[in-house]
Gaussian input, Z-matrix of N, CA and C with variables (Angstrom, degrees):
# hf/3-21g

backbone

0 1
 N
 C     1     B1
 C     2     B2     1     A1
 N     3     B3     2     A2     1     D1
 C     4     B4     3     A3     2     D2
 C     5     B5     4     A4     3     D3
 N     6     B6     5     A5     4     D4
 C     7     B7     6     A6     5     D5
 C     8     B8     7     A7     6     D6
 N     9     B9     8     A8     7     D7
 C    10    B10     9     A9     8     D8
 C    11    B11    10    A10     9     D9
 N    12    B12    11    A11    10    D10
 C    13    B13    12    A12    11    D11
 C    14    B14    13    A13    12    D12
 N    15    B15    14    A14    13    D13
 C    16    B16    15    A15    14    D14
 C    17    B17    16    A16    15    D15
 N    18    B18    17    A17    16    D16
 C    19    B19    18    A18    17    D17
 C    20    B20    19    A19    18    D18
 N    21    B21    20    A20    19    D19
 C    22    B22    21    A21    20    D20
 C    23    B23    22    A22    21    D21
 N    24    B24    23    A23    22    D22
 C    25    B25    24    A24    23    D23
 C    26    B26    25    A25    24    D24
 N    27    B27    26    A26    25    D25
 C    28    B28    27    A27    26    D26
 C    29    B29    28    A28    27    D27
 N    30    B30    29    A29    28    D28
 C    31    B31    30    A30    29    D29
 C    32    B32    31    A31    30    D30
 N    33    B33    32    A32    31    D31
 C    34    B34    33    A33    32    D32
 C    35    B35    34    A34    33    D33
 N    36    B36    35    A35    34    D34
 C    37    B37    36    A36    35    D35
 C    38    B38    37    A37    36    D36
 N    39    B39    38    A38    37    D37
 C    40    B40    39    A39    38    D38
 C    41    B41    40    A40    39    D39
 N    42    B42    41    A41    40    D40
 C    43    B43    42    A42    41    D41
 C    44    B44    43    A43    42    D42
 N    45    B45    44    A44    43    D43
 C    46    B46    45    A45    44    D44
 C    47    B47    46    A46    45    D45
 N    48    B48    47    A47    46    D46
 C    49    B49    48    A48    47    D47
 C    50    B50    49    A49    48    D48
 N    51    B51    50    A50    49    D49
 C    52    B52    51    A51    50    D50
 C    53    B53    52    A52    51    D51
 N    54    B54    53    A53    52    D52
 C    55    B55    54    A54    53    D53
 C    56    B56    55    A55    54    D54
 N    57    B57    56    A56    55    D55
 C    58    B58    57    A57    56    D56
 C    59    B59    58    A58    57    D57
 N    60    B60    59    A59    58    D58
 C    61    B61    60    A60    59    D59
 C    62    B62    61    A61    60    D60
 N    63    B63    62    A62    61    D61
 C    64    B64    63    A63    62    D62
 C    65    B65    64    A64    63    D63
 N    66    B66    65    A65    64    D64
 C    67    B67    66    A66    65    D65
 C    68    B68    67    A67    66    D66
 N    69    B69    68    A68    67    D67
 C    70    B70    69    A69    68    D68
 C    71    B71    70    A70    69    D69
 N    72    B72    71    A71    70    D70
 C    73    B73    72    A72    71    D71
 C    74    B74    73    A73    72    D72
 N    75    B75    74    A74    73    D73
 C    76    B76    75    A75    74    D74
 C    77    B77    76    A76    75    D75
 N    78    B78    77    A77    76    D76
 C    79    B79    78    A78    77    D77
 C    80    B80    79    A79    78    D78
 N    81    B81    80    A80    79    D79
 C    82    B82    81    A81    80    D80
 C    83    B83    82    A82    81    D81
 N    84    B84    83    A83    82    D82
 C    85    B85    84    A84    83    D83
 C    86    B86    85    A85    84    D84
 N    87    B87    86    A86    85    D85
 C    88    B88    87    A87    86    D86
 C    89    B89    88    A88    87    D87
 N    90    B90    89    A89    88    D88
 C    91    B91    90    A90    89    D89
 C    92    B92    91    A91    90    D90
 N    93    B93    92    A92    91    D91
 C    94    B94    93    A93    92    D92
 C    95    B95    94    A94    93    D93
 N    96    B96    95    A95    94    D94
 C    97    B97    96    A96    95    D95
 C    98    B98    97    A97    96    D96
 N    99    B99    98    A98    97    D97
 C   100   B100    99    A99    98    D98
 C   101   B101   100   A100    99    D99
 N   102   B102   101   A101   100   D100
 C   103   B103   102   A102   101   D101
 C   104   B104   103   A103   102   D102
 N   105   B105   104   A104   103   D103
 C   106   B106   105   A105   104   D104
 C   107   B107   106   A106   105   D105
 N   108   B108   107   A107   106   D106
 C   109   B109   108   A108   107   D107
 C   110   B110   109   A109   108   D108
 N   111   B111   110   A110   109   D109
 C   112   B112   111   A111   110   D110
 C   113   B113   112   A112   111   D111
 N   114   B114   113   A113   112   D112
 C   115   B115   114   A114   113   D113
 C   116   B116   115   A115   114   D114
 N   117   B117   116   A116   115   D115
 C   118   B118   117   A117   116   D116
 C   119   B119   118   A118   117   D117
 N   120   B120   119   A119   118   D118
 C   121   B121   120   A120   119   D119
 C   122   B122   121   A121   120   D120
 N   123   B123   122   A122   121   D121
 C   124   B124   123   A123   122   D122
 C   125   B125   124   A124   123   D123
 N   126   B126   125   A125   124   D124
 C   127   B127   126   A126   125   D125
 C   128   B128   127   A127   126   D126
 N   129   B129   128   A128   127   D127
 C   130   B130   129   A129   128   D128
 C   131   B131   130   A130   129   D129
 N   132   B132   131   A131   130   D130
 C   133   B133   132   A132   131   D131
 C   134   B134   133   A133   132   D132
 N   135   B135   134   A134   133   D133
 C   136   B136   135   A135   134   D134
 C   137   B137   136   A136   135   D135
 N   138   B138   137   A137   136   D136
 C   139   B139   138   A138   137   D137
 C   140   B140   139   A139   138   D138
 N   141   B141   140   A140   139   D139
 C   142   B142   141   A141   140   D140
 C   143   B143   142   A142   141   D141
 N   144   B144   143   A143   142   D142
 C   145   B145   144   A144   143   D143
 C   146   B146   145   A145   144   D144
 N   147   B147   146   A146   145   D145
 C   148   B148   147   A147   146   D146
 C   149   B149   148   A148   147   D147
 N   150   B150   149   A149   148   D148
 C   151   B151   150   A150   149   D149
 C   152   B152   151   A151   150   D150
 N   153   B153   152   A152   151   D151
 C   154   B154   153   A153   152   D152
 C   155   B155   154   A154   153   D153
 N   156   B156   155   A155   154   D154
 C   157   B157   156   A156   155   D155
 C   158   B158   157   A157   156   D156
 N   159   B159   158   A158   157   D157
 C   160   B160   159   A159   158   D158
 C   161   B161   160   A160   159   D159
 N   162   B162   161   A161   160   D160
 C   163   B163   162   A162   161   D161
 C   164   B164   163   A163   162   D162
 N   165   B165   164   A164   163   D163
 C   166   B166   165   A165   164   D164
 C   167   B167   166   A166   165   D165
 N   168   B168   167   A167   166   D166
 C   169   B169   168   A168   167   D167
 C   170   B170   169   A169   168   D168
 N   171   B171   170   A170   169   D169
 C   172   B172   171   A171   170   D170
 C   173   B173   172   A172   171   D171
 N   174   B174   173   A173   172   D172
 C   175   B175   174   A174   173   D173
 C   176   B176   175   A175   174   D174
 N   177   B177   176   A176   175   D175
 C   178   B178   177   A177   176   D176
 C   179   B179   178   A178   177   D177
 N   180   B180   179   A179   178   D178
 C   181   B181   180   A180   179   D179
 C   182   B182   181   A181   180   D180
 N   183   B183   182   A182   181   D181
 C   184   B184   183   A183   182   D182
 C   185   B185   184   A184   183   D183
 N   186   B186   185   A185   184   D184
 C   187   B187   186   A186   185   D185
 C   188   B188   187   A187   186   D186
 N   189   B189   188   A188   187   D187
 C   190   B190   189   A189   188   D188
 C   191   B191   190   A190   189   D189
 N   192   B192   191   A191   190   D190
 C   193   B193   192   A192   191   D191
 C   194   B194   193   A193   192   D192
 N   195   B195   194   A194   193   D193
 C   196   B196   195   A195   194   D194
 C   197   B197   196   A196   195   D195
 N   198   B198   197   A197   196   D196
 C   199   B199   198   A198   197   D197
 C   200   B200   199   A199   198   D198
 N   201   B201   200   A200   199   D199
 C   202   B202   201   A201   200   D200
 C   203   B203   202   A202   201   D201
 N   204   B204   203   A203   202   D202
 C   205   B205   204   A204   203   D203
 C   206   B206   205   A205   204   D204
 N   207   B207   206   A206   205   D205
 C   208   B208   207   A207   206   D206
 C   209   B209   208   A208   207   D207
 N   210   B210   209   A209   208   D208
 C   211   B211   210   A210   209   D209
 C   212   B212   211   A211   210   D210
 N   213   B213   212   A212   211   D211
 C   214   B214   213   A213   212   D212
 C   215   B215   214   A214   213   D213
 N   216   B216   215   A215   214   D214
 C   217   B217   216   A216   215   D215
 C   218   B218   217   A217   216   D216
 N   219   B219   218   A218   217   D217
 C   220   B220   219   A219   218   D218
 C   221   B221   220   A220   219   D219
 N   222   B222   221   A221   220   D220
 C   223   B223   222   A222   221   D221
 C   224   B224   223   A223   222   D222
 N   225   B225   224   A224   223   D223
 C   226   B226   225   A225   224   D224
 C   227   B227   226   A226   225   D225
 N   228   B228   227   A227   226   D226
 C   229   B229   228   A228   227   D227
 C   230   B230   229   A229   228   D228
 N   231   B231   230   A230   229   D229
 C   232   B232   231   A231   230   D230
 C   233   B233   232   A232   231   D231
 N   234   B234   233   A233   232   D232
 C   235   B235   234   A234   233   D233
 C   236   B236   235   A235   234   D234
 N   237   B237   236   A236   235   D235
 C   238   B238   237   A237   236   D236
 C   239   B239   238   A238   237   D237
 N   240   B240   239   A239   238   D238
 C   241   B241   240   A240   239   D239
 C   242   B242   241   A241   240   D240
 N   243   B243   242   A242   241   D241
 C   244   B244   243   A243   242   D242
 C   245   B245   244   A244   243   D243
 N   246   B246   245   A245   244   D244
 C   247   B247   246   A246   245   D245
 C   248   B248   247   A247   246   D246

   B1=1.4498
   B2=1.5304
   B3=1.4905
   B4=1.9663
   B5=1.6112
   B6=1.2518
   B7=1.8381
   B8=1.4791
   B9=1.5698
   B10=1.5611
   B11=1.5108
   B12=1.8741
   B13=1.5311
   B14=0.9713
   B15=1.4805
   B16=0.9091
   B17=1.6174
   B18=1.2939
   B19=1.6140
   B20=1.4205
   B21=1.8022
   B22=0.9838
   B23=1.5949
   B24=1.4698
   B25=1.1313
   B26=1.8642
   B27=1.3079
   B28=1.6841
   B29=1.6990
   B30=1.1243
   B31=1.6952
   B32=1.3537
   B33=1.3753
   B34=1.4825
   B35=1.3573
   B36=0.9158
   B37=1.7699
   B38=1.7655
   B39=1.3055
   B40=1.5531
   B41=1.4022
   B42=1.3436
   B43=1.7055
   B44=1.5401
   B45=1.7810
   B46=1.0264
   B47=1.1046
   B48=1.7131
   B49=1.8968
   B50=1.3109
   B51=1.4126
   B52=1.8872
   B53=1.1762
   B54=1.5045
   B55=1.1806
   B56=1.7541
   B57=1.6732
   B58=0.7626
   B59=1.6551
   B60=1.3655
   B61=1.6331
   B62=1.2006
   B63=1.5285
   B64=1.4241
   B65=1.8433
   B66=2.0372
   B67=1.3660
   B68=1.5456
   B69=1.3823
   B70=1.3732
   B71=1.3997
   B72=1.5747
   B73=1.4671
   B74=1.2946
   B75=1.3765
   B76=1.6261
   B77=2.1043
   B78=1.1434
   B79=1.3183
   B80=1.3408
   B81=1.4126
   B82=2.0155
   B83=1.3162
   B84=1.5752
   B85=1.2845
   B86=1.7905
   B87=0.9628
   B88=1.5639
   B89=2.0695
   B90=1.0423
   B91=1.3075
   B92=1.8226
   B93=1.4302
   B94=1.1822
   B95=1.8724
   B96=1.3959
   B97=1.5696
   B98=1.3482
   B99=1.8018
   B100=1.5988
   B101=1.6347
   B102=1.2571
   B103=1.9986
   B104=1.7680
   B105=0.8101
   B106=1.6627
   B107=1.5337
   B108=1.6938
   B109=1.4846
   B110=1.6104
   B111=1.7040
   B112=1.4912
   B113=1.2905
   B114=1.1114
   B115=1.4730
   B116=1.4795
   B117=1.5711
   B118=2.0144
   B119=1.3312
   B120=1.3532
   B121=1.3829
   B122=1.4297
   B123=1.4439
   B124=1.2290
   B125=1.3042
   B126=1.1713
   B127=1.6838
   B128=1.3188
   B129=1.5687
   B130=1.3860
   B131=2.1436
   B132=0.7112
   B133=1.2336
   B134=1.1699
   B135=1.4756
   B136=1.5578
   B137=1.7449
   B138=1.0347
   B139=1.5164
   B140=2.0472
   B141=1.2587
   B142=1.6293
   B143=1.5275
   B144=1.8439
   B145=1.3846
   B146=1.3948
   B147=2.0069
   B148=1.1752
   B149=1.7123
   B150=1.2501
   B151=1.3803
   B152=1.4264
   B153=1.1119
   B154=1.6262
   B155=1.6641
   B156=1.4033
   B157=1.5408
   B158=1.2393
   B159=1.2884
   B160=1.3613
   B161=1.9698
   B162=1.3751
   B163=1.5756
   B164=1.3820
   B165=1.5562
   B166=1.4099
   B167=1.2546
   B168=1.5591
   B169=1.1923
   B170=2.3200
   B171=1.3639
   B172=1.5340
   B173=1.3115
   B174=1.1555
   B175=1.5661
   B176=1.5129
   B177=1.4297
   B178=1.6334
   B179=1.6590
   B180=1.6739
   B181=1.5996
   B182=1.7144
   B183=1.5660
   B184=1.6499
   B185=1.4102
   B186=1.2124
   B187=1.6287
   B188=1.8383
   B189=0.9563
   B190=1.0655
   B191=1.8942
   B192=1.6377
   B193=1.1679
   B194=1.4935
   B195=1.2938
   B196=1.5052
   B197=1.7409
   B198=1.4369
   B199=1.5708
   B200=1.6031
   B201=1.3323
   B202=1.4256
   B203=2.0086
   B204=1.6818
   B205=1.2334
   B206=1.4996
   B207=1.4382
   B208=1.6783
   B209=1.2718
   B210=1.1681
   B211=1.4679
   B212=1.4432
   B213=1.1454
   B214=1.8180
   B215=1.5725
   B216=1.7373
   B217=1.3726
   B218=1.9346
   B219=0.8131
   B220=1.3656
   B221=1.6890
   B222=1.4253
   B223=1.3585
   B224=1.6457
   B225=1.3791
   B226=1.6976
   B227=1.7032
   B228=1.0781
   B229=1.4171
   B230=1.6009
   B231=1.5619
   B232=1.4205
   B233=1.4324
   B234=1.8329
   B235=1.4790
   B236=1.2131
   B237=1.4181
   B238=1.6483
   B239=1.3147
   B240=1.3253
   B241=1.5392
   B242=1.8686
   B243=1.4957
   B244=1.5878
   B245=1.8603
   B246=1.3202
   B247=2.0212
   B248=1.0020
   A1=108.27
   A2=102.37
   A3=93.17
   A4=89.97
   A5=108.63
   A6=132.46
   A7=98.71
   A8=84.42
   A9=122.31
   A10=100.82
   A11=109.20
   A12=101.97
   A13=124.21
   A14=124.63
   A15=149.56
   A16=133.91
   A17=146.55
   A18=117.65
   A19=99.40
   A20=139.49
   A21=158.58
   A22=98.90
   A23=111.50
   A24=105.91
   A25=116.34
   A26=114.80
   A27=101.52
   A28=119.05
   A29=99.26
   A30=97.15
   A31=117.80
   A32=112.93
   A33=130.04
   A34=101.04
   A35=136.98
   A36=153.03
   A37=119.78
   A38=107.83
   A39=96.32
   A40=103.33
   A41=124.27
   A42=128.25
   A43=96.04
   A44=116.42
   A45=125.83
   A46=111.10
   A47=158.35
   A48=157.81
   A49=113.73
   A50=107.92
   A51=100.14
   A52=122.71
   A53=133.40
   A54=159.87
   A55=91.01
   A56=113.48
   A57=120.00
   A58=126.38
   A59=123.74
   A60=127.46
   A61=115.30
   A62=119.68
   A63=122.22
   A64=103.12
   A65=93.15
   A66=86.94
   A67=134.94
   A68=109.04
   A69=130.91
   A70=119.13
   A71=107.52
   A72=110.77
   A73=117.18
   A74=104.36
   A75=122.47
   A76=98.41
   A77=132.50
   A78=114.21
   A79=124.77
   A80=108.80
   A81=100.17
   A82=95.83
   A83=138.72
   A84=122.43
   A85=87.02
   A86=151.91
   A87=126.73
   A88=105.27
   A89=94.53
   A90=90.79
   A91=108.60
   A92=103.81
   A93=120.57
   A94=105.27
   A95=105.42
   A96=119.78
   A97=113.89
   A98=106.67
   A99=94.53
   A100=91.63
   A101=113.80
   A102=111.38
   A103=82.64
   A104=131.95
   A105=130.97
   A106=93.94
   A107=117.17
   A108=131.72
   A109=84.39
   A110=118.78
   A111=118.85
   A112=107.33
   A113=136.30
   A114=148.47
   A115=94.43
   A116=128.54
   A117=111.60
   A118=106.28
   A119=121.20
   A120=113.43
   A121=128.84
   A122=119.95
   A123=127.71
   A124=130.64
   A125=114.79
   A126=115.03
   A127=102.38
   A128=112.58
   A129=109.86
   A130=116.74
   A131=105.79
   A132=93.83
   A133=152.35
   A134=110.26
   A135=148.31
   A136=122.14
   A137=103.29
   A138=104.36
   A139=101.01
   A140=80.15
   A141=105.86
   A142=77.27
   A143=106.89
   A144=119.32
   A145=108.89
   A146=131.87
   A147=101.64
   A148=140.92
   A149=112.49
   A150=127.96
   A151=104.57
   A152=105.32
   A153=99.51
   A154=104.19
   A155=105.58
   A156=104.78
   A157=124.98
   A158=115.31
   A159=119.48
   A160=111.96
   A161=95.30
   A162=83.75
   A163=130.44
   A164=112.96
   A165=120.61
   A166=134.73
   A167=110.08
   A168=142.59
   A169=93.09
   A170=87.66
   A171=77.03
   A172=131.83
   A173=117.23
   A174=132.64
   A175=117.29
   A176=100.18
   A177=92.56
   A178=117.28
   A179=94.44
   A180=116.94
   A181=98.09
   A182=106.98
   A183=101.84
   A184=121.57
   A185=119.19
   A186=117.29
   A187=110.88
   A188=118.68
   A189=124.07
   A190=107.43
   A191=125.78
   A192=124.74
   A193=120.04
   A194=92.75
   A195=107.60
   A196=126.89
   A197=88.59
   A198=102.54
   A199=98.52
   A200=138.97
   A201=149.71
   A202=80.15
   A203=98.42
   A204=95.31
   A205=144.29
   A206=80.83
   A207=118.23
   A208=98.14
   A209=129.60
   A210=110.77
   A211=117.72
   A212=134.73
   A213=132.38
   A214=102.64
   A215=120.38
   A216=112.66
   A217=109.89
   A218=101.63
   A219=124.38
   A220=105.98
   A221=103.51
   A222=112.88
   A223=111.92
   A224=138.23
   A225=149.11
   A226=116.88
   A227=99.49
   A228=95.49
   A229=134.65
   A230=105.58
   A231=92.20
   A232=131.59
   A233=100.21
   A234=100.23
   A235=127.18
   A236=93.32
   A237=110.29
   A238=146.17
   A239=128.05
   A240=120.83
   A241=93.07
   A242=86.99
   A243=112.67
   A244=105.92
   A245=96.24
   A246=105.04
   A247=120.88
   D1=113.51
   D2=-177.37
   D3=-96.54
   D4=157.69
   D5=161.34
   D6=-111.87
   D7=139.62
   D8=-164.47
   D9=-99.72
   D10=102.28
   D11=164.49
   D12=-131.20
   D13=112.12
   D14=146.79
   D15=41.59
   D16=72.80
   D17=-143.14
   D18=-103.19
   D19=143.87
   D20=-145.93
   D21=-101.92
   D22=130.21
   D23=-170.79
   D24=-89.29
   D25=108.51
   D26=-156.62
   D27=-45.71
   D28=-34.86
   D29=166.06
   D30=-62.72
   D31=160.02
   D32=174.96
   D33=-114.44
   D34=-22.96
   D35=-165.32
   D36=-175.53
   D37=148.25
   D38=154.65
   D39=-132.02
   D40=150.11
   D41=167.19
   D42=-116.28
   D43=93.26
   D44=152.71
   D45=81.52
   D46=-103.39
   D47=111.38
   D48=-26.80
   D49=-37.24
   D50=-171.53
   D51=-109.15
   D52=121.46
   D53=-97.06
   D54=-159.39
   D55=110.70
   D56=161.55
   D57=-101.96
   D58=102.02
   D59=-168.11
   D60=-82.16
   D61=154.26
   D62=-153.97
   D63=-56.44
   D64=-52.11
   D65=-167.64
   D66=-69.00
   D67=8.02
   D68=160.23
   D69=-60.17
   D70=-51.29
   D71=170.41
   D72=-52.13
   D73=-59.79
   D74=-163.15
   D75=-72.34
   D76=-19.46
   D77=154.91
   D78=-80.12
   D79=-17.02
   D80=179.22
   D81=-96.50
   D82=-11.42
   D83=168.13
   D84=-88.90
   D85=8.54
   D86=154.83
   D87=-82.33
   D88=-45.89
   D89=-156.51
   D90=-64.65
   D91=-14.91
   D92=-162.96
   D93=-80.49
   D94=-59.26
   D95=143.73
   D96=-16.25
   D97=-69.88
   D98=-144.53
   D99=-79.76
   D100=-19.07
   D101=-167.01
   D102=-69.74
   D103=-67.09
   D104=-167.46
   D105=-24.42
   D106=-67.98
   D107=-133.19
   D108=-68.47
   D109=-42.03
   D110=-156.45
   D111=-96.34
   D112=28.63
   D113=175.79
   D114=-126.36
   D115=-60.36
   D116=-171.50
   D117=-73.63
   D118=-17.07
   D119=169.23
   D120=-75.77
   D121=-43.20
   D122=146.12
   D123=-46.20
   D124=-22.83
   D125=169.71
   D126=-74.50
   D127=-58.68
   D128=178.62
   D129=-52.68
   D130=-43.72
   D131=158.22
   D132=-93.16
   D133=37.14
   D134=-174.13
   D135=57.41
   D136=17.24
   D137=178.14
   D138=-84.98
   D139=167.65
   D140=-161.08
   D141=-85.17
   D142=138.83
   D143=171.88
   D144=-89.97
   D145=-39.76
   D146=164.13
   D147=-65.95
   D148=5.62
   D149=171.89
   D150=-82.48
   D151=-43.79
   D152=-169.70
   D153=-65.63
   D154=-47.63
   D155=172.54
   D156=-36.07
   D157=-46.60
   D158=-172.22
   D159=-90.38
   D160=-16.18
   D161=153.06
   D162=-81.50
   D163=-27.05
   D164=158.55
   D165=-43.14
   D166=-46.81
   D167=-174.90
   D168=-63.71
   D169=-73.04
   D170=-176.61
   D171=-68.30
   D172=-7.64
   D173=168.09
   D174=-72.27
   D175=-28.47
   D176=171.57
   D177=-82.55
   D178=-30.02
   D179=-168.49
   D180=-53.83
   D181=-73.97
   D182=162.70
   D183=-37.75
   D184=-66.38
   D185=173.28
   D186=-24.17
   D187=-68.58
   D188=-165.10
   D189=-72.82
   D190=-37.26
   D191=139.40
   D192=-10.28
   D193=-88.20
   D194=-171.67
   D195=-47.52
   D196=-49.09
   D197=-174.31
   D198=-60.16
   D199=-32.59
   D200=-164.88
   D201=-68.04
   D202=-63.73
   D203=-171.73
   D204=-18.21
   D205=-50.51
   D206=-163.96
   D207=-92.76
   D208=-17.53
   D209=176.82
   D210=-109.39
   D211=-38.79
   D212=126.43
   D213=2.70
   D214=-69.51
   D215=-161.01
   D216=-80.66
   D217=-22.87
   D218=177.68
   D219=-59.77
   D220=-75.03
   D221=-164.47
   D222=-88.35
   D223=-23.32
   D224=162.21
   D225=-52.46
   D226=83.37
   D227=-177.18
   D228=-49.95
   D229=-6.10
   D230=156.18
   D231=-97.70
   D232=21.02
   D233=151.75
   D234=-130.63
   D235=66.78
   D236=162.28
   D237=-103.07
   D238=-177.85
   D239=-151.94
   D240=-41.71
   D241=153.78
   D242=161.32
   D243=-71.68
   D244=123.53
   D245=164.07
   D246=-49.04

């Protein structure tokens, strides 16, 4: 007896070629969250909110750097395991 499940369609929408995917949503509603949470908290604990912005700002900038990084080395097959 097989069960029938269902497969999720990765888009949330398309407008015409461009294809908006779920987990696109669900990271700018994270990032959007956590910049809120780390800006009223930082106020509350007296730090300067345009500073914090701009640490936000570059923390994602690297974030998104890196992760490119890591997946280039990850997925390019001439950088794979050592013989």
């Amino acid at each position: 007896m097989s069960k029938y499940i269902p497969t999720l369609n990765p888009y949330a929408f398309k407008i015409g070629p461009l294809g908006v995917h779920w987990y696109g949503i669900f990271m700018v509603m994270a990032f959007l969250g956590g910049s809120y949470y780390l800006i009223e908290r930082g106020k509350q604990a007296g730090y300067d909110p345009d500073r914090l912005s701009n640490v936000l700002l570059l923390t994602v900038l690297w974030g998104m750097i890196g992760a490119r990084v890591v997946f280039v080395l990850a997925n390019d097959p001439r950088f794979g395991p050592i013989p």
